[in-house]
N, C-alpha and C positions, 0 to 999 in steps of 0.2 A: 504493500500500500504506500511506502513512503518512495519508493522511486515515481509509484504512479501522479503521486502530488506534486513531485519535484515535477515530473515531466508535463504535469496539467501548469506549473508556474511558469512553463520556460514559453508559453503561449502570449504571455501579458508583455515580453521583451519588447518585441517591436512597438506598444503601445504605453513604455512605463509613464510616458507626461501626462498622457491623458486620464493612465491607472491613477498617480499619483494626485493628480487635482479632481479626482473623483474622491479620493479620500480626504482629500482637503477637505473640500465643502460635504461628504457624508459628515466631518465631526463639527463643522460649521453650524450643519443641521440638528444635529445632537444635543450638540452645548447651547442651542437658543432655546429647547424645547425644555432644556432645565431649568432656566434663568425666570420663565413662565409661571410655575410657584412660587419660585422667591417676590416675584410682584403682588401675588397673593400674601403670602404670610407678612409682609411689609407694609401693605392696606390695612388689613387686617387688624394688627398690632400696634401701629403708630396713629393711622389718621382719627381714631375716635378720644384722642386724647391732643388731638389738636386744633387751635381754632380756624370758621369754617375757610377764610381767607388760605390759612395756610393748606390748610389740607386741600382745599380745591387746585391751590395752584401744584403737591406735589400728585395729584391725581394724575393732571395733564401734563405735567414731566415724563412720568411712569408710562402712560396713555401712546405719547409721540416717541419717547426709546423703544414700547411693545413693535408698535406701527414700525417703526425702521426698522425693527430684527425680524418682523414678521417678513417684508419686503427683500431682506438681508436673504431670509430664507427660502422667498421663492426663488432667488436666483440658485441659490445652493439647491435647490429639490429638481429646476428645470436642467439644470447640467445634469445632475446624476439620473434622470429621469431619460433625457435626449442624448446628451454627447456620452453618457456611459453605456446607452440599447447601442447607438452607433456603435460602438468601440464592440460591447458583445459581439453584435454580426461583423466584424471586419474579421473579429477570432476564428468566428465559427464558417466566414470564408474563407479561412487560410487553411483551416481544418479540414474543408469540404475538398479543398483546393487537392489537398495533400494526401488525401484519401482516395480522390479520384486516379489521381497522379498514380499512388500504387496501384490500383486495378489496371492499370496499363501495363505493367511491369511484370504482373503475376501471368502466369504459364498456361496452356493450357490444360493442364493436368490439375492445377487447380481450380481451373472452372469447372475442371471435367463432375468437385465434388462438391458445388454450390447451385446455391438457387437465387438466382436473381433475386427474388422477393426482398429476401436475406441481404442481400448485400446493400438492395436499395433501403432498408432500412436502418443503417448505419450511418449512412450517409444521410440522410431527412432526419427523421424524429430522434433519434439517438443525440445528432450535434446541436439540435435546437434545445435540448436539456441540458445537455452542457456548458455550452453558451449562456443560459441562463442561470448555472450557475458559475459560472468564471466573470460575468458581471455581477448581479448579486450579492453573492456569497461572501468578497470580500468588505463591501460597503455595509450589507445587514451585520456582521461580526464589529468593524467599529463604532457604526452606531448603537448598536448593543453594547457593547462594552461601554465605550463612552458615557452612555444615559447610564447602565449599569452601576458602573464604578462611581460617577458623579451623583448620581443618587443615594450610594450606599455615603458618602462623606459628606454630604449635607444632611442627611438623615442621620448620620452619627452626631453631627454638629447640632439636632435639634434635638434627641433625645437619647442618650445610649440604653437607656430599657424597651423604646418602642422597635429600636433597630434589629436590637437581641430577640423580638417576639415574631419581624418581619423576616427575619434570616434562619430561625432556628428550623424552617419547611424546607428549606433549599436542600441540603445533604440530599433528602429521602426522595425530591423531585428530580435530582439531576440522575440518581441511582433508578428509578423510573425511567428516566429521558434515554440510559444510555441501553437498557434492556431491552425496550422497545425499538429500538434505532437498529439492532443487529436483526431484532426478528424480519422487519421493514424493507430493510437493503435484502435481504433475500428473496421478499416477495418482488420488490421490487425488478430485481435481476430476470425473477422469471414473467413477469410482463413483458420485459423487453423481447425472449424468446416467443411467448408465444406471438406477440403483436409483429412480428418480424414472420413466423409460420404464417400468419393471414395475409398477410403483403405476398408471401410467396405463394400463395394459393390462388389469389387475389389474380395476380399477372399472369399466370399458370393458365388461367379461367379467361382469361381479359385476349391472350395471345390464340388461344386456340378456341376461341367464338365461332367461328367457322364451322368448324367441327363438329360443336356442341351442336348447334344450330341444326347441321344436317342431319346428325343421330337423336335430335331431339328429346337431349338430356337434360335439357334444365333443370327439371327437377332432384336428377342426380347431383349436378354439380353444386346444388341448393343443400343437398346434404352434404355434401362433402365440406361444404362448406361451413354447417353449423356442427359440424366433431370440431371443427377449427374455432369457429367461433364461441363452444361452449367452453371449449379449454382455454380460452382465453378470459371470458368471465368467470371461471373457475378462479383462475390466478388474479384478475382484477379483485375480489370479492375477498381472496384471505388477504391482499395488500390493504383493503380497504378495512377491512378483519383488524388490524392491526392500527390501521392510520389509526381509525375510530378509537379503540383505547388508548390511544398515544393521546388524539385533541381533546378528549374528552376526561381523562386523567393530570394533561397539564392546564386545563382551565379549571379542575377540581378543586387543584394545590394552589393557582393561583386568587381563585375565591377565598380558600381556608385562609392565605397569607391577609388577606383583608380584612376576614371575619376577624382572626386574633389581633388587629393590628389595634380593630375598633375595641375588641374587647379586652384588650390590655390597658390601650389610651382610656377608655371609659373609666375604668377602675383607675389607673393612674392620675385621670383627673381629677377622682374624690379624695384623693390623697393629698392633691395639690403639688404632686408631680410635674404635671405637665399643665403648660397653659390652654386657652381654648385656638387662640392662633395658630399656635406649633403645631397642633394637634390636626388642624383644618389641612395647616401645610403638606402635615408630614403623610395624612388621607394623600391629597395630592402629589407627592410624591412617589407613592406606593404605588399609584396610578401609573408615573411614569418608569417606573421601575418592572412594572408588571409586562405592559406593553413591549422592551423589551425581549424580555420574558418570551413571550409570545413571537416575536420574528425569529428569536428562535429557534423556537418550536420548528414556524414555518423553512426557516431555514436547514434541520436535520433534516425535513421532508424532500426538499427541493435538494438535498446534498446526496441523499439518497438515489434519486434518479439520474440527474446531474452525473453520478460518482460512476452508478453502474454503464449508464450509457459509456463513460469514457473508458471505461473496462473493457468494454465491447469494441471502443475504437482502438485502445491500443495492442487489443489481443489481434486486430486483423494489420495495422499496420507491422507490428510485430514477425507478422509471418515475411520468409525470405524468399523471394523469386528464384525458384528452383531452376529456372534459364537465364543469366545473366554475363555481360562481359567480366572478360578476364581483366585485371586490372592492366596487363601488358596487350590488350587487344589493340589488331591495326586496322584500318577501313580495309576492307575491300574492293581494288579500284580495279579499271582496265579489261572486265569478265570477259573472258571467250567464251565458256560456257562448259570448260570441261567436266561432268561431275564421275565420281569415284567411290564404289562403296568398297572398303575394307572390311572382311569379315567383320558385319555388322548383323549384331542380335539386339531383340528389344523385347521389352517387358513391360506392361504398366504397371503401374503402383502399386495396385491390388490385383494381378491377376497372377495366377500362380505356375502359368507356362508362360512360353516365351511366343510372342506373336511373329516376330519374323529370327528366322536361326541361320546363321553364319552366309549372311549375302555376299556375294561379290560382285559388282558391275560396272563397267564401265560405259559411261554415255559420251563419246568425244561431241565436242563444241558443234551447233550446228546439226545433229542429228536429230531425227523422228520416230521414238521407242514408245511402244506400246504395253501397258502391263494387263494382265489380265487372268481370271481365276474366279475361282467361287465366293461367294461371299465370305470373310470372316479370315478371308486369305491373308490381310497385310496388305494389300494396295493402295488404299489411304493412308497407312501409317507409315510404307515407307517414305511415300512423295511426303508427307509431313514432317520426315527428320530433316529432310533437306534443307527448308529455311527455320531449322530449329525450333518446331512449335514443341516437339520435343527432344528431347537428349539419346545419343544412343545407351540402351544398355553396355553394349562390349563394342569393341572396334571404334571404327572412323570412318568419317565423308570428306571427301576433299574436292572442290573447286576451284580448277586452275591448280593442282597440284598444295591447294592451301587448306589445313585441317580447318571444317568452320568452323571449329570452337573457339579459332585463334583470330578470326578477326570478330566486329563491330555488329553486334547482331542486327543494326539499322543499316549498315554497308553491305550484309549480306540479302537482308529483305527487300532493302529498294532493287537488286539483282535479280528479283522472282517474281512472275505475273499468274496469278492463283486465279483459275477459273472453275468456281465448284459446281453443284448440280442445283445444291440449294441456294442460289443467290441471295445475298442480301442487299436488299435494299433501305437506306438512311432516310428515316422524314423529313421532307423539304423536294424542292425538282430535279428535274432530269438535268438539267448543269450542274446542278451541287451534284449530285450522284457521281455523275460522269468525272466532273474533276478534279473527287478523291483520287483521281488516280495521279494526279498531277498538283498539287496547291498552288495556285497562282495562275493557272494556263491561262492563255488567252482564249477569248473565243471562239477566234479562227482555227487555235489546235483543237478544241472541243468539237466545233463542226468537221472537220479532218478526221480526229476518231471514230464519229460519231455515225463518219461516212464509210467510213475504214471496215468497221463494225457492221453494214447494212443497217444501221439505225436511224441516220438522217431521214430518212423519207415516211416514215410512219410516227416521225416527233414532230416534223411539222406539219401533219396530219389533225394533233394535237391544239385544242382550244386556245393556250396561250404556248406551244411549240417548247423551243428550251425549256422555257419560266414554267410551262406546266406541273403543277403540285401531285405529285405521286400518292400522297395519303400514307400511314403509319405501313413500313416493309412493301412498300412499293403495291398496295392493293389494287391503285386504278389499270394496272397493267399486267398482259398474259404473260404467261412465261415464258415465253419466246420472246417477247420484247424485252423484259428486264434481262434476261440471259445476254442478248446484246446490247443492252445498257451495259451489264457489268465488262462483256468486252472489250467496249469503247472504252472504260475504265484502263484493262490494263492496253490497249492500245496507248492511250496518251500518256503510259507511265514506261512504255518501249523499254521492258527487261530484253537483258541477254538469256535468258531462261524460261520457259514455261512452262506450271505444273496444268493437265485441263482434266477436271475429279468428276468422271462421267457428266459431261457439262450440257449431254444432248438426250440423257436417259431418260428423261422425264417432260420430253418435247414431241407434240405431231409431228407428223412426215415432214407438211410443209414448213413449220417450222425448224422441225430437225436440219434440211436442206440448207436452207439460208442462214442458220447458226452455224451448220458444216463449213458453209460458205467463206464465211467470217473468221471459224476457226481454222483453216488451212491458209488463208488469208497473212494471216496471224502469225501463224506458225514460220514462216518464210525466214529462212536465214537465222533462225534462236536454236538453242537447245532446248526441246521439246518434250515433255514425258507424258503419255495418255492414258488414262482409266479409262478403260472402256467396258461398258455394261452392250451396248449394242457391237457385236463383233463386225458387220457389214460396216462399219464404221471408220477402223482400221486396216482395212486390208491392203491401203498402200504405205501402212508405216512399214519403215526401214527395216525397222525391228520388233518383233514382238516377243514379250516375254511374257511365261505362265509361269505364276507364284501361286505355290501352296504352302500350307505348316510345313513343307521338308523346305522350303527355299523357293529357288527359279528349275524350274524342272525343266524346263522349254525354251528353247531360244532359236529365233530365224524369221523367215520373212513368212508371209503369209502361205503361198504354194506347199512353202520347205516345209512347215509345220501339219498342213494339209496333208503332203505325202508322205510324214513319217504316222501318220493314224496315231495317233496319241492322244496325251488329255485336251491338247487344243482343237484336231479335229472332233474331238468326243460333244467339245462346247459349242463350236461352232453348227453340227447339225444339229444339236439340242434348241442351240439361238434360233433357230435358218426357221 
């Protein structure tokens, strides 16, 4: 816990003047709200013992110092009110900032074991608790303290028995305060889980509407949704379980602290103890002492959620990009395109055989290789070690004779033009889409790609053409047109290499053709590697090779393959 404090404090760095003059004016605020009774008890006690001249004129003394520290204090309440929420969100964008930052960095093996819901929850509601209390937190603490401690020494200065009567409850309320605080933060911790499982469900439901839609499962997903949403009011309920004894046990103790305050002073006064002024005062005081008291309160609540949300964020910043440069990494310049596999084996994380076992192959620069096999073969995973989305188990890849673990994993990616099956498309238009491939192109190379691609002619087909709004993953459009949108992508980002991860399997005839089109197009002078689910597809690559769990079983051109009757002719009449 105490590194996680240190590291919640190293947040306020970039912001210590404005931290610091927040705390100015919170003890500003503080020490005018004390000075309040003293204006009382000094009415009180003087002016009835003086004549009416005098007393009215120190009324109006009293009256215009109130007025000025009242006015004193709006400025102190509106800075900490405004320039300190400011200052919150500047944190909680730097936070946001540096969160997002790592989800860029993390592998895909680690998304392979998250749920978006999940993640977007760390990022939203988690930092806005935090934020609230990394502003807060520190301003409710001085002003509490400050009234706190300024209270207790003027209350010692008006009675030392009414003080002893007002303090002898605190032991037994802070020993309350701090047992409820543990039970608290644990409920609270699992709110944050489960409210993070409904977000994940939530987008789960939200992403695949289609679907539902067609199987018209609403009502499924209506339950699936309340197990989620019941375990979540589960955990709301024992939080609140808890809150509830916490506000309701320290507005208890701080009623008793009044009750005995009066019933001490009462008897103290027939004693001739205490005056009737003091006693007005020291009421008043107790008031502001209480109040404290109370933000408090509100404050272990708000530290509680505040604490665990940042638990949550530094346990995910925490984690290390299992793919990263090597501290001696060099760019990748000059690609020809030669790629190399050195008896390379792979495994995922949790799978307890090996997906591909001791490959060897060479692609020289400029060539047209074809992979192909049964499902569950390795053919997406090996074209995926190539720009490193993941790590070999054993051996090595080398392009251009260079291990790629040793150069710039952003020198080797800009090197690689990925064309998958499931395109993805970015909300916003067909220029923004197209120009990921390229930031900054012009829009002479965008029309170039776009023509490059067979895409120009059915965008400007299109309502508002380029500027045309696509909708969330590209919905206004078939998939044969986003397919060569994504082409036009890596057109206008012209690698020396290209992976294409069955890019036409899940396309009509005509479609398929003019994607074909696009991608032979494409393929012209790069080093090329193709997953092919439709084998009629391939039959003039260079090379084809057939990968199963033993390896590459098969290697040659389409005919050769043919006339050795093997597993590729076995596939090929099975396709036909």
């Amino acid at each position: 816990m105490k590194d996680n404090l240190k590291r919640m404090a190293s947040y306020y760095k970039p912001y210590l003047g404005t931290f610091f003059l927040d705390m100015f004016f919170a003890l500003v605020a503080s020490a005018i709200a004390l000075v309040i009774p003293l204006a009382v008890r000094s009415i009180t006690a003087e002016i009835p013992d003086m004549s009416p001249e005098t007393g009215m004129h120190k009324i109006l003394v009293i009256g215009a110092v109130l007025i000025a520290l009242v006015l004193i204090q709006f400025v102190a309440n509106y800075y900490i009110t405004y320039v300190g929420h400011v200052m919150g969100a500047r944190m909680e964008y730097d936070m946001r900032a540096e969160i997002f930052s790592h989800y860029q960095k993390l592998s895909f093996s680690f998304y392979d074991d998250q749920k978006v819901g999940q993640l977007m929850s760390r990022i939203t509601s988690d930092l806005f608790e935090i934020t609230e209390l990394l502003h807060h937190g520190p301003e409710n603490i001085v002003i509490s303290l400050i009234k706190i401690v300024g209270s207790l020494i003027i209350l010692a200065g008006i009675s030392g028995y009414l003080t002893v009567a007002a303090f002898i409850l605190l032991p037994f309320m802070f020993l309350f305060a701090v047992v409820l605080n543990k039970r608290m933060r644990r409920a609270f911790r699992e709110n944050r889980v489960k409210i993070a499982e409904i977000n994940t469900q939530i987008e789960d439901n939200l992403s695949g509407i289609r679907v539902v839609k067609s199987f018209a499962n609403e009502d499924i997903e209506n339950e699936k949704f309340k197990v989620g949403n019941d375990g979540f009011l589960t955990a709301k309920r024992a939080s609140y379980l808890n809150m509830g004894l916490f506000h309701s046990g320290m507005t208890a103790f701080t009623l008793l602290i009044n009750i005995l305050v009066i019933v001490v002073g009462g008897v103290l006064m027939t004693k001739g103890l205490v005056q009737v002024p003091d006693f007005v005062a020291f009421l008043l005081y107790i008031n502001t002492f209480t109040e404290p008291v109370r933000t408090l309160v509100d404050f272990t609540e708000q530290f509680q959620n505040g604490y665990t949300g940042f638990e949550r964020f530094v346990e995910m910043i925490s984690i290390e990009p299992d793919i990263k440069d090597k501290e001696d990494a060099v760019p990748l310049t000059d690609v020809k395109g030669d790629i190399r596999f050195n008896d390379v084996s792979f495994k995922y994380k949790d799978g307890a055989h090996r997906v591909l076992r001791h490959i060897n192959l060479e692609v020289p620069a400029g060539s047209y290789v074809a992979l192909v096999g049964s499902s569950g073969g390795g053919k997406t995973t090996l074209c995926s070690l190539i720009p490193r989305f993941y790590d070999v188990t054993k051996g090595s890849i080398e392009i251009d004779g260079k291990d790629i673990r040793d150069v710039t994993l952003k020198s080797l990616r800009d090197n690689i033009g990925i064309v998958q099956q499931d395109v993805y498309m970015f909300a916003g238009t067909i220029m923004d889409n197209i120009s990921y491939g390229k930031p900054g192109a012009t829009m002479e190379e965008i029309v170039e790609a776009a023509k490059l691609a067979n895409a120009h002619d059915f965008i400007m087909e299109l309502p508002d053409g380029y500027n045309t709004d696509i909708g969330q993953r590209g919905v206004k459009l078939s998939g044969g047109q986003k397919q060569r949108i994504s082409i036009a992508r890596v057109f206008l980002k012209n690698p020396p290499i290209l992976i294409f991860d069955e890019a036409t399997s899940a396309l009509d005839n005509e479609s398929e053709n003019i994607v074909k089109e696009s991608l032979e197009r494409l393929a012209k002078g790069r080093t090329t590697l193709v997953i092919a689910h439709r084998l009629s597809t391939i039959r003039n690559a260079e090379r084809i090779l057939v990968l199963t769990e033993n390896g590459i079983e098969e290697s040659g051109t389409h005919e050769e393959l043919i006339n050795k009757d093997g597993i590729y002719a076995s596939l090929y009449k099975w396709n036909e």
